[in-house]
C-alpha positions in Angstrom: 0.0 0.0 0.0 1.0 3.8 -1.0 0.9 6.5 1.5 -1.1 9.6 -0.2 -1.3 12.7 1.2 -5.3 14.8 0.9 -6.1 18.0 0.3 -9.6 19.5 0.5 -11.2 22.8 -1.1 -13.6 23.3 1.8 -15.7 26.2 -0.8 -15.3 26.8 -4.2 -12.5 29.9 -4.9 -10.9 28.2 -2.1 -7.6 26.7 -2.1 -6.9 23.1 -1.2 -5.7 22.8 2.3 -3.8 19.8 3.0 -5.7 17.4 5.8 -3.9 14.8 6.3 -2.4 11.3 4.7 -3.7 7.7 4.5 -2.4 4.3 2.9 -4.5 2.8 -0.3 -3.5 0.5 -2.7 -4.7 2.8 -6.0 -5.2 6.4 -6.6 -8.8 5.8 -6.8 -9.6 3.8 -3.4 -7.3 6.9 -1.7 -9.9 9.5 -2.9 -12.7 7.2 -1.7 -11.1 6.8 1.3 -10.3 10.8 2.0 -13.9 11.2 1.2 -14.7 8.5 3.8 -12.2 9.7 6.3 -12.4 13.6 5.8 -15.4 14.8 4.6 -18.4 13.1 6.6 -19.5 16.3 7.1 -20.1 17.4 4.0 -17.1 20.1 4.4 -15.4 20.0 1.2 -16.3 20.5 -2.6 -13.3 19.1 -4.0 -10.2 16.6 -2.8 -7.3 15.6 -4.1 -4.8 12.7 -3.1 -1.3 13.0 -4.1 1.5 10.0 -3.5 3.7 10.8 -1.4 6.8 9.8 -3.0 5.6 12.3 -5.9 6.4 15.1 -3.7 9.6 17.0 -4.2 10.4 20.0 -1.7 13.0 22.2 -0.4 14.7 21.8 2.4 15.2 24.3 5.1 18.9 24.3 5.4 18.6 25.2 1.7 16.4 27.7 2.0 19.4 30.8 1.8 20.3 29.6 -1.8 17.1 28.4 -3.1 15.4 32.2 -2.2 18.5 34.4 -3.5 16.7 37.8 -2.6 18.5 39.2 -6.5 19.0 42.2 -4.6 20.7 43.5 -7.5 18.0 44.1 -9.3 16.2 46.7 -7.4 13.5 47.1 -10.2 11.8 44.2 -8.8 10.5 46.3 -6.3 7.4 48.9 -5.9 9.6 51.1 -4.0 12.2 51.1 -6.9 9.3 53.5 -8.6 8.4 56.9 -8.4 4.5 58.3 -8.3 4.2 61.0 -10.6 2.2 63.6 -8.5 -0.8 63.4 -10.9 -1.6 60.3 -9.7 -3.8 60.4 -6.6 -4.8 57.7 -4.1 -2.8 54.8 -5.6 
């Protein structure tokens, strides 16, 4: 058996919010079981189920070289701007 991770959109224009995990032998029995597990209630419109092992992330200890801030490139930035004074409430 796989270990899948759920998500549930609790309202539509929501995002998914991730709920918690469960073991199933398919994709398909894992979304029947998040619906069983996770939504008695009727709180969700939509779930997914993602493997587990499909998941790639960063790492923390990575997280100085992975987010390079490009502080060179100051243009990025609103504040890098300036308002021309004919422009009101912006």
């Amino acid at each position: 058996m796989s270990l899948y991770e759920v998500f549930i959109r609790s309202r539509r224009g929501l995002d998914h919010k991730h709920c918690g995990s469960l073991h199933a032998e398919t994709p398909e029995l894992a979304l029947e079981y998040a619906r069983d597990v996770y939504t008695r209630r009727n709180e969700g419109v939509s779930i997914w189920v993602v493997k587990s092992s499909d998941i790639v992330a960063s790492q923390e200890e990575d997280a100085e070289s992975f987010y390079d801030p490009m502080d060179d490139k100051p243009y990025r930035h609103a504040t890098f701007y300036t308002i021309p004074e004919e422009v009101k409430n912006l």
